[in-house]
Every structure is written in structure tokens, then in C-alpha cells.
C-alpha positions as CSV (number, residue, x, y, z in Angstrom):
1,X,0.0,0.0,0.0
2,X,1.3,3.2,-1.3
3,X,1.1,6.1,1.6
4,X,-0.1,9.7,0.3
5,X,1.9,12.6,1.5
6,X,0.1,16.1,2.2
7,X,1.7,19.9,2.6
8,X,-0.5,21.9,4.5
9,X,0.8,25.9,4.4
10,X,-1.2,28.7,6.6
11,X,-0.6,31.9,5.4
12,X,1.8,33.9,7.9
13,X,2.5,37.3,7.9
14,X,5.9,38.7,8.6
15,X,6.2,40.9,11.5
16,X,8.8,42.2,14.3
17,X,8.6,40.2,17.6
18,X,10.0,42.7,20.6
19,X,12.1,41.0,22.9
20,X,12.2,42.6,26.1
21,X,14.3,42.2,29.5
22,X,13.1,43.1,33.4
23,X,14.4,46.1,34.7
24,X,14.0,46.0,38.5
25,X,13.4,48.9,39.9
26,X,13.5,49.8,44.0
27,X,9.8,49.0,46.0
28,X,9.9,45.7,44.1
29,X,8.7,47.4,40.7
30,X,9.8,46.0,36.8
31,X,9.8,47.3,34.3
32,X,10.5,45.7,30.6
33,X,13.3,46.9,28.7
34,X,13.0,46.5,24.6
35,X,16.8,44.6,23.5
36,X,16.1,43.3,20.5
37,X,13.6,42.9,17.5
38,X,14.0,39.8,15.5
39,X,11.9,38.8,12.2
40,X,9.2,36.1,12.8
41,X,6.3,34.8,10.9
42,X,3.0,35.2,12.2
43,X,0.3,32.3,12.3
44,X,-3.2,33.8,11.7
45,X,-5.1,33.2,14.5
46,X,-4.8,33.6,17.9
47,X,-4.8,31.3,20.2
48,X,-7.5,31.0,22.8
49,X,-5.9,33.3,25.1
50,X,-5.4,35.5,22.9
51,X,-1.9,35.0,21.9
52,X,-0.3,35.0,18.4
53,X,1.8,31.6,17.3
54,X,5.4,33.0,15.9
55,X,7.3,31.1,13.9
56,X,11.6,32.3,14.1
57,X,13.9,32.1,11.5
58,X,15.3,28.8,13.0
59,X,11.9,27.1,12.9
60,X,11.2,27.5,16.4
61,X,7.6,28.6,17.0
62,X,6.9,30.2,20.3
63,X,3.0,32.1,21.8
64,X,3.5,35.5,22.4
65,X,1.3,38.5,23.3
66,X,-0.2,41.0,20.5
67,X,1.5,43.8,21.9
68,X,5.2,42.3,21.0
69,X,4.4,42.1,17.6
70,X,4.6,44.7,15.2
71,X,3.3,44.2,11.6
72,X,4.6,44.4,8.4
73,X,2.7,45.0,5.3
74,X,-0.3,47.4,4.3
75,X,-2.5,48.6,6.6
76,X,-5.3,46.7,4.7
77,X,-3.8,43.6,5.9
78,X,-3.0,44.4,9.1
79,X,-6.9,46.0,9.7
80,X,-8.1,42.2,8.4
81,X,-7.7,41.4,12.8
82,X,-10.0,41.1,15.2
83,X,-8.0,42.9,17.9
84,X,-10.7,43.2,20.5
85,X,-10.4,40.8,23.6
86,X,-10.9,37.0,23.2
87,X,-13.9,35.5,24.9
């Protein structure tokens, strides 16, 4: 018996993932310092909790939160979200 193989391909969308530090401060307050951006791919959903699949360079894909992506592309495509608060 012959076995089928299948490619199955989302359609990503490149973006810039943040990567950020802590910064403590005194009275036990951090802060997050930005060190780095770093090209990912973006899956195009979210997850149930609201956080977006990225896929690095290496092929290492990691959950991360909206706010440490930022988009590349038209505006068009990046208005095609649903960026209000997941149920």
C-alpha cells in the first residue's frame, strides 16, 4: 500500500517580535526593557488566550502577546484582525 503525502501551508505574515528584559526597579517594581527585534512569521489566528503563534527564523515557533508584535505590510492587511479581547 502506497502512503499519500500532504503539505498543508497557513498563510503567515511577517512581523517584528519585541524582545524585552526586566528592569527592577527599588519598592519591588519591573519594568520591561526592549533589547532586540527579531523577524518572525506570524500564524493567523490567535490562540484561545489570545496569543499569536510565531514562527523564528530557525523554525522554532513560540505564543506571544499581541502587543510584542509589530506588523509588516499594508495597513489593509493588518486592519483584516479582530484585535478586541478574546472571549
Amino acid at each position: 500500500m502506497a502512503m499519500a503525502t500532504f503539505k498543508c501551508e497557513f498563510p503567515r505574515r511577517q512581523a517584528m517580535l519585541i524582545i524585552r528584559e526586566p528592569h527592577y526597579k527599588g519598592n519591588g517594581i519591573i519594568e520591561y526593557d526592549e533589547v532586540a527585534r527579531v523577524p518572525v512569521f506570524v500564524w493567523p489566528m490567535p490562540t484561545s488566550e489570545g496569543l499569536f503563534l510565531v514562527e523564528h527564523q530557525d523554525g522554532t515557533v513560540q505564543r506571544v502577546q499581541p502587543d510584542s508584535l509589530t506588523f509588516l505590510g499594508s495597513k489593509e492587511l493588518f486592519d483584516q484582525y479582530d484585535w478586541d479581547d478574546a472571549e
